[in-house]
C-alpha positions as CSV (number, residue, x, y, z in Angstrom):
1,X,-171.3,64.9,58.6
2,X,-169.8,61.8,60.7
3,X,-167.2,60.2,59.1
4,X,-165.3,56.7,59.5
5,X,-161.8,56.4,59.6
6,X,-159.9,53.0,59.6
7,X,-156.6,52.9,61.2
8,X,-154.3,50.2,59.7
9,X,-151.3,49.3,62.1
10,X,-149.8,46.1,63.4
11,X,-148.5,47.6,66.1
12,X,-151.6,47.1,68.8
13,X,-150.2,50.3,71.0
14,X,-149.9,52.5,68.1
15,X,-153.3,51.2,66.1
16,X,-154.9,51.5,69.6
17,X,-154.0,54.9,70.3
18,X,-154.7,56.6,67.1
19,X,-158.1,55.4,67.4
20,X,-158.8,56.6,70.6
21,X,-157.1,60.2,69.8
22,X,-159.5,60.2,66.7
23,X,-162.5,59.3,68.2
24,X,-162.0,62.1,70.6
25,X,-162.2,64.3,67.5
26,X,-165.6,62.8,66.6
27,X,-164.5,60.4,64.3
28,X,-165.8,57.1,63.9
29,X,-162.6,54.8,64.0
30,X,-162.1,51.4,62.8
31,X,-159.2,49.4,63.2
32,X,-157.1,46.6,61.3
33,X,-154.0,44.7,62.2
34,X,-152.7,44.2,58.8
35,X,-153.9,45.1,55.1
36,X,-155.8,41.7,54.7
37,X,-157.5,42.9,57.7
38,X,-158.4,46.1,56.7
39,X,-159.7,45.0,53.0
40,X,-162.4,42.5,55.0
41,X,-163.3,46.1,56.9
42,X,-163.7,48.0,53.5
43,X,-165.6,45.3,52.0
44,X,-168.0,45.2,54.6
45,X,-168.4,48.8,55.3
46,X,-167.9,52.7,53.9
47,X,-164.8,53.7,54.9
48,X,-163.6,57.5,54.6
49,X,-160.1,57.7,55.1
50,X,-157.1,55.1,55.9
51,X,-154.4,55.7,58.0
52,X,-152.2,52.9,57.6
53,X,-148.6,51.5,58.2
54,X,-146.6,50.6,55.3
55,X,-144.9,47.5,56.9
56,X,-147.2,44.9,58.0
57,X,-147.5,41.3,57.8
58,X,-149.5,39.6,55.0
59,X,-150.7,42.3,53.0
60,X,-148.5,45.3,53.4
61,X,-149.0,49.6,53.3
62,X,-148.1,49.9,49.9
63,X,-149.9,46.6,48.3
64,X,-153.0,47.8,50.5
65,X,-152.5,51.1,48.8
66,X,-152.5,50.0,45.3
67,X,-155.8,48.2,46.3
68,X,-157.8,51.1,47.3
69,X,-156.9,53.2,44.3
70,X,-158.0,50.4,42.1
71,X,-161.3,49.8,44.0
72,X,-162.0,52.4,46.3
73,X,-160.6,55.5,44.7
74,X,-161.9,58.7,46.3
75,X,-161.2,57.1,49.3
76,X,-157.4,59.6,50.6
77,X,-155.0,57.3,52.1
78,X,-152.1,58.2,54.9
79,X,-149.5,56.6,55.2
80,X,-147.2,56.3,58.9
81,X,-143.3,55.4,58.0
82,X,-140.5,54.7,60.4
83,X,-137.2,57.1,59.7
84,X,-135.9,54.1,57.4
85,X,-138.2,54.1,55.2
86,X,-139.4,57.7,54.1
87,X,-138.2,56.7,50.5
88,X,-140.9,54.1,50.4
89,X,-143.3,56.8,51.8
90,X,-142.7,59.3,49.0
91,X,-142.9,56.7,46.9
92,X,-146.2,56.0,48.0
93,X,-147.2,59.3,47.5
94,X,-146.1,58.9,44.1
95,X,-148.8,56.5,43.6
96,X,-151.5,58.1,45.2
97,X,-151.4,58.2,49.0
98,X,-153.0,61.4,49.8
99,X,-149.6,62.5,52.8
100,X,-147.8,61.0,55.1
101,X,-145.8,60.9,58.8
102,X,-143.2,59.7,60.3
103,X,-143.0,57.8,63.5
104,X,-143.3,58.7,66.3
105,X,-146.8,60.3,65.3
106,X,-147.5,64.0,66.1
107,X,-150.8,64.0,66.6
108,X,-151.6,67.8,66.0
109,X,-150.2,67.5,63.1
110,X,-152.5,64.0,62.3
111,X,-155.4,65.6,63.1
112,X,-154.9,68.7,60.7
113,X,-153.8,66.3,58.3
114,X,-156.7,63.8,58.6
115,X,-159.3,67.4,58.7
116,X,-157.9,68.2,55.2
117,X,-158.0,64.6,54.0
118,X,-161.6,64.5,54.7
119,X,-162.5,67.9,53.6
120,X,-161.5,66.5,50.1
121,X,-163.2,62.7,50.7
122,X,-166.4,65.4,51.7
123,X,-165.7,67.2,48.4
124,X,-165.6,63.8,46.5
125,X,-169.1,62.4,48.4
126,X,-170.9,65.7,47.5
127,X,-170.1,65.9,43.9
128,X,-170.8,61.5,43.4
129,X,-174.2,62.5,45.1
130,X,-174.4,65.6,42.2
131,X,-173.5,63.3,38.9
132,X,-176.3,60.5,40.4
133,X,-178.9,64.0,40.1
134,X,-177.7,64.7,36.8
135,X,-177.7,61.1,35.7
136,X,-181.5,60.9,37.3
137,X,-182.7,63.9,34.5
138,X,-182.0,61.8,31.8
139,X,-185.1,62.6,30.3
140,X,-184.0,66.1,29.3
141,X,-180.3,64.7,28.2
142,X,-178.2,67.5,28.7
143,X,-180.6,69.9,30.0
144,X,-179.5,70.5,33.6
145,X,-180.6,72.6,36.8
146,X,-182.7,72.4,39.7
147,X,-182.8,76.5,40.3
148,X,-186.7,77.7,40.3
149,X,-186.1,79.3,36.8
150,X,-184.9,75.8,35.0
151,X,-187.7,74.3,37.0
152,X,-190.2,76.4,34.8
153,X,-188.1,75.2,31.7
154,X,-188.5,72.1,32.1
155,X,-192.5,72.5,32.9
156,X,-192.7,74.1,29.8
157,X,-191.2,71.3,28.1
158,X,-193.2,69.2,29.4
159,X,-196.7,70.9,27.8
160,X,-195.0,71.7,24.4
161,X,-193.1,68.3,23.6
162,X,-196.3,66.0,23.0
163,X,-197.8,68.6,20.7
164,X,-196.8,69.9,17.4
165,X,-196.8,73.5,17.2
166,X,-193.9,75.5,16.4
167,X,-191.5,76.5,19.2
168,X,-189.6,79.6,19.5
169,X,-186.6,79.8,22.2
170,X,-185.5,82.6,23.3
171,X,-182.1,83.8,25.5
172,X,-178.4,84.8,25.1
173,X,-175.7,83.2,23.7
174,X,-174.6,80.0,25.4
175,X,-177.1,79.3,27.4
176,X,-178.3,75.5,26.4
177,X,-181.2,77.1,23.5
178,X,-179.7,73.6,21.5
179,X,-180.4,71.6,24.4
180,X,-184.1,72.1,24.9
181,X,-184.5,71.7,21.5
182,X,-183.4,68.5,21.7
183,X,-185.7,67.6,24.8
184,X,-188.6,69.2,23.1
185,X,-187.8,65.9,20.4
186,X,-187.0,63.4,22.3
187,X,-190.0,64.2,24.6
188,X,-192.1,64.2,21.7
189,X,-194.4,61.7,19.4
190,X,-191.9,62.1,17.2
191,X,-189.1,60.9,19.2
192,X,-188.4,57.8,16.6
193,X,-188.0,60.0,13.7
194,X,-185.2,62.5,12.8
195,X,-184.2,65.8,14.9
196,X,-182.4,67.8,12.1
197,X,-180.5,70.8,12.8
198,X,-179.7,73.9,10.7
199,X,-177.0,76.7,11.8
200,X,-178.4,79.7,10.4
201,X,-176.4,82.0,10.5
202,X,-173.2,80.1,9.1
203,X,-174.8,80.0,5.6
204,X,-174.9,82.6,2.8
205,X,-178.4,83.2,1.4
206,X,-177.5,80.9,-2.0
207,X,-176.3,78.3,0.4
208,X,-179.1,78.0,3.2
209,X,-181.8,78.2,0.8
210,X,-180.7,75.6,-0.9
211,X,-179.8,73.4,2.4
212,X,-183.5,74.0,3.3
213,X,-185.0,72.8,0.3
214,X,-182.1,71.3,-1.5
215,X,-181.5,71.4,-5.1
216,X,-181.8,70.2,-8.3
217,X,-178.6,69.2,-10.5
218,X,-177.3,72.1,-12.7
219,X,-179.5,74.8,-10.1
220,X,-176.6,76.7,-10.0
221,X,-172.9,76.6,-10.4
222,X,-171.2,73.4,-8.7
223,X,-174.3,71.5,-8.1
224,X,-173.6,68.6,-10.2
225,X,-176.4,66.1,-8.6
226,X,-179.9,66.8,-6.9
227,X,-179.7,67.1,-3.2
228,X,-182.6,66.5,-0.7
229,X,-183.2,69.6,1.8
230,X,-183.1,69.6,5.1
231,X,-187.1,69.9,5.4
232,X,-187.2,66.4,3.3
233,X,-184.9,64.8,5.6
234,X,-186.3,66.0,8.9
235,X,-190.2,64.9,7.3
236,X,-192.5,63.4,10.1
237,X,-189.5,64.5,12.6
238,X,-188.6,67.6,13.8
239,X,-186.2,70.4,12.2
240,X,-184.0,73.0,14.8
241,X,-183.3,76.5,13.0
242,X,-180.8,77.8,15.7
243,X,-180.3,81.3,14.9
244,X,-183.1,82.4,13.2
245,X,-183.0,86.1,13.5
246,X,-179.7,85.5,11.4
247,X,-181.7,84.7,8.1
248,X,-182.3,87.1,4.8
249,X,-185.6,88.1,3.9
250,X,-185.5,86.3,0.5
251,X,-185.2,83.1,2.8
252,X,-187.9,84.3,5.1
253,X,-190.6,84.4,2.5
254,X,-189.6,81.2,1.5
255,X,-189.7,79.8,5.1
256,X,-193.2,81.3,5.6
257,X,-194.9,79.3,2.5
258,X,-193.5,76.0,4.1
259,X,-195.0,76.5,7.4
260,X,-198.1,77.9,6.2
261,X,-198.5,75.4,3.2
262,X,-196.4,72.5,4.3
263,X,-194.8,72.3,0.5
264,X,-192.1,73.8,-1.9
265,X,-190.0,73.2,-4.6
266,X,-185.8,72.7,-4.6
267,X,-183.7,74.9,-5.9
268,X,-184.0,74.9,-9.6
269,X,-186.8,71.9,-9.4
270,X,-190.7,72.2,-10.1
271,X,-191.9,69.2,-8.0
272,X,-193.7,70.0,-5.4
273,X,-192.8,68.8,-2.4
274,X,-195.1,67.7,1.0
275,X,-193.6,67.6,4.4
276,X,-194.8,66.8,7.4
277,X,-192.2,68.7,10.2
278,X,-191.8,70.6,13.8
279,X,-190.0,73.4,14.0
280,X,-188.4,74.3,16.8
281,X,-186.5,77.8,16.3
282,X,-183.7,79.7,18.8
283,X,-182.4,83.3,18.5
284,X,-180.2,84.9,21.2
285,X,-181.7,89.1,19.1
286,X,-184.9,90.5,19.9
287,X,-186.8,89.8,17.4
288,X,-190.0,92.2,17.9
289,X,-187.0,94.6,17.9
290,X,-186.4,93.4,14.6
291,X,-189.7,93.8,13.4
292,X,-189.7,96.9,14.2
293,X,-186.3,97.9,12.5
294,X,-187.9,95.8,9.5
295,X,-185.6,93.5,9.3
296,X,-187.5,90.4,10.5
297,X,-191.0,89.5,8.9
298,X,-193.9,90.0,11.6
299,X,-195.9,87.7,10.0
300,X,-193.4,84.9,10.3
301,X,-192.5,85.4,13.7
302,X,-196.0,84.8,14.9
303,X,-195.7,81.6,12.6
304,X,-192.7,80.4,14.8
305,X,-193.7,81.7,18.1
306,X,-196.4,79.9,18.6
307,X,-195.0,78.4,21.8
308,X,-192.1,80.3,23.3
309,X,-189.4,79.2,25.9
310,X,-187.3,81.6,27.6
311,X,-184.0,79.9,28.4
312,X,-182.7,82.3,31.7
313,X,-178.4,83.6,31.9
314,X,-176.0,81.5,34.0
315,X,-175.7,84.6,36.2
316,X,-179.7,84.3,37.0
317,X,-179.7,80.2,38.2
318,X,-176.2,80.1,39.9
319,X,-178.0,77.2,41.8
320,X,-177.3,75.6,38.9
321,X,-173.7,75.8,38.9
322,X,-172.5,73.2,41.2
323,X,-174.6,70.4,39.3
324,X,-173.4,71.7,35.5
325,X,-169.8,71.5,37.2
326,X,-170.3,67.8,38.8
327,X,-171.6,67.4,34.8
328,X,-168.7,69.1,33.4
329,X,-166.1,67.1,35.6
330,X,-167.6,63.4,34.7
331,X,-167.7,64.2,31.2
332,X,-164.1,65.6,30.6
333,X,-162.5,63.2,33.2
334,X,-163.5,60.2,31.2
335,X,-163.2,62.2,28.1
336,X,-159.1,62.4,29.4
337,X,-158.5,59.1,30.9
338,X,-157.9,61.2,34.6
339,X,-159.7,60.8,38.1
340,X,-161.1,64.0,39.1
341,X,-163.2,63.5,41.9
342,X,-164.4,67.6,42.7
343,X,-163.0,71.1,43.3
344,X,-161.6,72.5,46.2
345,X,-164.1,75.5,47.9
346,X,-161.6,78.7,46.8
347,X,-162.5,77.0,43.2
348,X,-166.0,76.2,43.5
349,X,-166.9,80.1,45.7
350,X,-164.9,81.5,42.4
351,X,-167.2,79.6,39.9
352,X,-169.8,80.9,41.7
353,X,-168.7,84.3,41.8
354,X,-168.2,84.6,38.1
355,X,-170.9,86.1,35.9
356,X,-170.3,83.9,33.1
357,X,-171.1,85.9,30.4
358,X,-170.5,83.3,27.6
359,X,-173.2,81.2,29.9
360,X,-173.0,77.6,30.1
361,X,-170.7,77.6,27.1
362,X,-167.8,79.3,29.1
363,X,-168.7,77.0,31.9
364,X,-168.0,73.9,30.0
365,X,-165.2,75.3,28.5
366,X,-163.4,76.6,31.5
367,X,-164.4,73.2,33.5
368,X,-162.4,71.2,30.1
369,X,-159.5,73.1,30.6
370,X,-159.1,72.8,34.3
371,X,-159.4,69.1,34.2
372,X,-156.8,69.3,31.7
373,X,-154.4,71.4,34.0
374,X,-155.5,69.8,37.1
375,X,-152.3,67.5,38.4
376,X,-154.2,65.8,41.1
377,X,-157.5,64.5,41.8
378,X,-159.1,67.4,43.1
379,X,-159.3,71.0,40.5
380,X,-158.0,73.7,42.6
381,X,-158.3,77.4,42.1
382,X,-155.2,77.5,40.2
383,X,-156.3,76.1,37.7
384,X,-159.0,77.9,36.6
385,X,-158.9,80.9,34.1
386,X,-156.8,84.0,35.2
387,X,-160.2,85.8,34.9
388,X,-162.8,83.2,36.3
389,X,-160.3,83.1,39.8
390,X,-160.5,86.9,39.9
391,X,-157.3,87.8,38.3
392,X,-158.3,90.9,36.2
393,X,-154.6,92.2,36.0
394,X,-155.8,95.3,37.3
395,X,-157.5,94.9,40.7
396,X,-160.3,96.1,39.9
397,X,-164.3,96.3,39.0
398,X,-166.3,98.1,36.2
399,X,-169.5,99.9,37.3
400,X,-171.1,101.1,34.0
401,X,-172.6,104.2,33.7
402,X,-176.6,103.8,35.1
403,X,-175.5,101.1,37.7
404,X,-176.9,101.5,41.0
405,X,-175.2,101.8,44.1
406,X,-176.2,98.5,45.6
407,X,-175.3,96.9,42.2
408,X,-172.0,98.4,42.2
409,X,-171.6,96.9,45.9
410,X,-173.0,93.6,44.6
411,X,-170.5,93.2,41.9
412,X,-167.4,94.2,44.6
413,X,-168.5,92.6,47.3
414,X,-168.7,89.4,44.4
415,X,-165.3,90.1,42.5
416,X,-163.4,90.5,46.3
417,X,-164.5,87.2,47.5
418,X,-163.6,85.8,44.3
419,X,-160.1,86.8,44.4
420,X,-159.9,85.8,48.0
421,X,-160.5,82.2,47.0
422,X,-164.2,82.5,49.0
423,X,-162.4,83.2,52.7
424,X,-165.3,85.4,53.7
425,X,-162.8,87.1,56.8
426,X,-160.1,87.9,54.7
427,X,-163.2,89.3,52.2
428,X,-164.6,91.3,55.4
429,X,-161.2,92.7,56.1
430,X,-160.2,94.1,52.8
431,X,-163.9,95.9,52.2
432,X,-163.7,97.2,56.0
433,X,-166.6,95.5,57.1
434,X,-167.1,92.7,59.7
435,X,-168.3,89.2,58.8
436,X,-171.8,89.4,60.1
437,X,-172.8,92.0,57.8
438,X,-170.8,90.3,55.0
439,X,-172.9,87.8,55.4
440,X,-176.1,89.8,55.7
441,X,-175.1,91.1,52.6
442,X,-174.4,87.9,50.6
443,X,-178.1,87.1,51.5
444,X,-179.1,90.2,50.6
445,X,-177.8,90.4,46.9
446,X,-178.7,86.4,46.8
447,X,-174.6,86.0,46.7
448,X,-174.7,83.2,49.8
């Protein structure tokens, strides 16, 4: 990737050379003699990086400075000082200038100093490009991947939404089952109408029974006026039983006359009452397991599996993980008032190293709490989790019992590059191997 660079400098020797020793380095180079100058350049082109001079006629360094963080903010600013006024140059960093140097320039020490300033402008560009892709799915709110797996997901959305058979998904804990339930509705006919949402498993029998079907005053003991059910609410809409496998077989009989007969009575009540609803059900058990333990009615689960959706681990679609990240960061930045424009790559190879096995849950939750730690624009590996960045507090890697040797390899080869931050050489040298079959490996176990 070519990048532009604007050097800021009234000084026509100094602006003059810095350009040429950047464009030697590949750079395109732009040049300005003061700040107004250089805000007619950035107005008129994308600019990636500004090296600038903090006195200058009209507009000077630090006004110019103040300027780009208020309209051009992932844009890293460097600042050249004379001796006299380093004060005025730490200041600067203070309020956002990304380093600076003194006077006369060292230009090995610009150019590794410009490299890492653009690294991070790089970082910034990739994960803009990443919230536009998640902004551009829309349709499927907070439903987000691109891997092959989500793909079919989303397909399968698609051919169940305008219909209105029962759904039934499927997968662990954390993985997003809420979510496509919600794009199932709001891809539906029935989009206009309520999507109401019941939490199975956080309800006694008494209590989920009667938010089902609500109640009639005087039922039972603290029902002191009738309540509508969450089947009369949700009527021409569409009603989400997360955790169904969760539910007592008094309430399962109950739940199979509805959707067999569309109809029941409250809690205490003799009305009958007709509904017109979609269900759309989630369980992270196995339910034909279930079955089979008899613990589940059969005949019910063939009443909500009609249409079933398989919703695959984080660990299965890490693909996905950049683009839940670039999610993650937009959300909780605005969320906390701060400016975090990407992660740095020892963070982002350790994210991707993880197995997540609280799924996109964890994710979320780990990507809230770095924003909140993060000090500077950019989430380094520091502030992740102890045990996302490969900190175990003992060194080491569990291989169960049954594992096989390649998956015992896979899982080293994955928790060593983790705590090395993702430096692949220093990775190669601690598991004794060189860096070509590393990387044959990391293609090999799909770990590239």
């Amino acid at each position: 990737m070519k990048f532009t660079v604007l050097v800021v400098d009234d000084e026509r020797n100094i602006r003059e050379g810095l350009a040429e020793a950047l464009a030697l380095e590949g750079h395109e180079v732009a040049t300005a003699s003061d700040g107004e100058e250089a805000l007619a350049v950035l107005g008129r082109e994308e600019v990636d990086l500004v090296i600038t001079d903090l006195r200058m006629p009209k507009v000077a360094g630090d006004e110019l400075l103040k300027r780009l963080n208020a309209e051009w903010p992932t844009v890293p600013v460097i600042i050249l000082t004379g001796h006299g006024t380093i004060e005025t140059a730490v200041q600067a960093m203070r309020d956002g200038a990304y380093d600076f140097l003194t006077k006369p320039v060292d230009i090995e020490r610009l150019g590794l100093l410009v490299k890492r300033a653009l690294s991070t402008r790089e970082l910034s560009l990739q994960y803009r490009e990443l919230r536009e892709e998640v902004e551009r799915k829309s349709q499927f709110a907070s439903v987000i991947g691109r891997s092959a797996l989500m793909r079919r997901v989303f397909d399968r959305v698609r051919q169940v939404a305008p219909a209105r058979s029962s759904v039934l998904i499927t997968g662990e804990s954390g993985v997003g089952k809420e979510m496509v339930a919600d794009a199932i509705h709001y891809n539906s006919p029935r989009r206009d109408k309520a999507l109401v949402k019941v939490h199975c498993a956080a309800l006694s029998e008494t209590l989920l029974e009667s938010e089902l079907f609500g109640h009639e005053r005087g039922a039972f003991t603290g029902a002191v006026a009738r309540k509508r059910g969450r089947f009369e609410l949700a009527h021409l809409g569409t009603l989400f039983l997360d955790e169904i496998g969760e539910i007592s077989p008094g309430v399962q009989v109950k739940l199979l006359r509805v959707l067999e007969e569309r109809k029941f009575e409250r809690v205490g009540g003799e009305e009958t009452i007709e509904v017109d609803v979609r269900i759309v059900a989630a369980t992270n058990r196995d339910l034909p397991k279930a079955i089979a333990e008899g613990v589940f009615r059969e005949d019910l689960y063939y009443r909500l599996n009609v249409v079933s959706i398989e919703v695959p681990p984080l660990r299965e679609r890490r693909e996905d993980i950049d683009l839940l990240v670039a999610a993650f960061l937009k959300e909780f930045s605005e969320e906390n008032g701060k400016r975090i424009e990407g992660i740095s790559a020892p963070a982002r190879a350790a994210l991707l190293a993880f197995d997540w096995p609280g799924n996109v849950r964890q994710l979320r939750n780990t990507i809230e709490s770095s924003v909140v730690l993060a000090r500077g624009t950019v989430v380094g590996i520091d502030d992740l989790p102890p045990n996302v960045r490969g900190e175990t507090g003992g060194s080491s890697v569990r291989v169960p019992i049954g594992a096989t040797l390649a998956d015992a390899e896979r899982d080293l080869i994955r928790a060593t590059l983790a705590r090395e931050g993702g430096n692949k050489s220093r990775a190669a040298d601690i598991l004794g191997i060189g860096r070509k079959t590393l990387h044959r490996k990391l293609q090999e176990y799909g770990l590239e």
